[in-house]
C-alpha positions, 0 to 999 in steps of 0.5 A, spaced: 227 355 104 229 356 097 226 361 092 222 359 086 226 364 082 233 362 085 238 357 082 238 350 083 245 346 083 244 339 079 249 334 080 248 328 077 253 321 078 252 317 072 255 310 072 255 306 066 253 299 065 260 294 063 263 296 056 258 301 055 263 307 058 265 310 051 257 310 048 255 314 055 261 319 055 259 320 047 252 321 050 254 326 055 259 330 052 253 332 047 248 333 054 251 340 056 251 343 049 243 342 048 243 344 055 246 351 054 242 351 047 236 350 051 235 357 055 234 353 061 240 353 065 243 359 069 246 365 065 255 364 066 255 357 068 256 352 063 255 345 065 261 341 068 263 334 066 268 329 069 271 322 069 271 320 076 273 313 079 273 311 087 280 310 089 278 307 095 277 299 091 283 296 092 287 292 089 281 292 084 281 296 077 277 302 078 270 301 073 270 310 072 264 313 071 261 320 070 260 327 075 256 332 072 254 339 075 250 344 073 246 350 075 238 349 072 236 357 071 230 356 077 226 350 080 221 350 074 227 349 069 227 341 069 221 340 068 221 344 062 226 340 060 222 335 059 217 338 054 223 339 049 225 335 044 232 337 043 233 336 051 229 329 052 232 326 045 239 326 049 235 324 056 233 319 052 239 315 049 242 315 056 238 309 059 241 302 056 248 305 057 247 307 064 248 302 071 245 307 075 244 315 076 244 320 082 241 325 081 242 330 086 241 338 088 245 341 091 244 347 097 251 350 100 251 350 108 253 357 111 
């Protein structure tokens, strides 16, 4: 089990709706400032963001979409987020370019 204190690892898969890659990646790249602004996230770890495309589609172009991870400073910090208005007004513009999104937490085994 983990501790309500401990860290929480966020890794978040964004795909982005056809022709809409560009409006979602300028989107994402204002996402980590705003979090790091916001206190919420672990001290000494920045938000990562990567271009990512599945190369198991052959013979097909490969639609690229976004990883992002990073490390929420506790289990209560994501629902603070949600009480921000600097955080949500980034959340809130996600939507009509996003396909679908993953949102995963991460616990390292061993």
């Amino acid at each position: 089990m983990s501790n309500p204190t401990d860290p929480v690892h966020r890794l978040v898969i964004y795909k982005p709706k056809q022709g809409h890659y560009d409006q979602l990646k300028a989107i994402l790249l204002s996402h980590g400032p705003a979090l790091a602004k916001s206190g919420l996230l672990r001290e000494g770890h920045s938000v990562q963001l990567w271009s990512a495309s599945d190369l198991r589609r052959h013979g097909h172009p490969p639609d690229p979409y976004f990883v992002e991870s990073f490390y929420w400073r506790d289990e209560k910090a994501a629902n603070v987020a949600h009480e921000l208005p600097a955080i949500m007004s980034v959340w809130e513009t996600m939507g009509p370019h996003l396909e679908t999104m993953t949102l995963t937490t991460l616990e390292q085994l061993g």
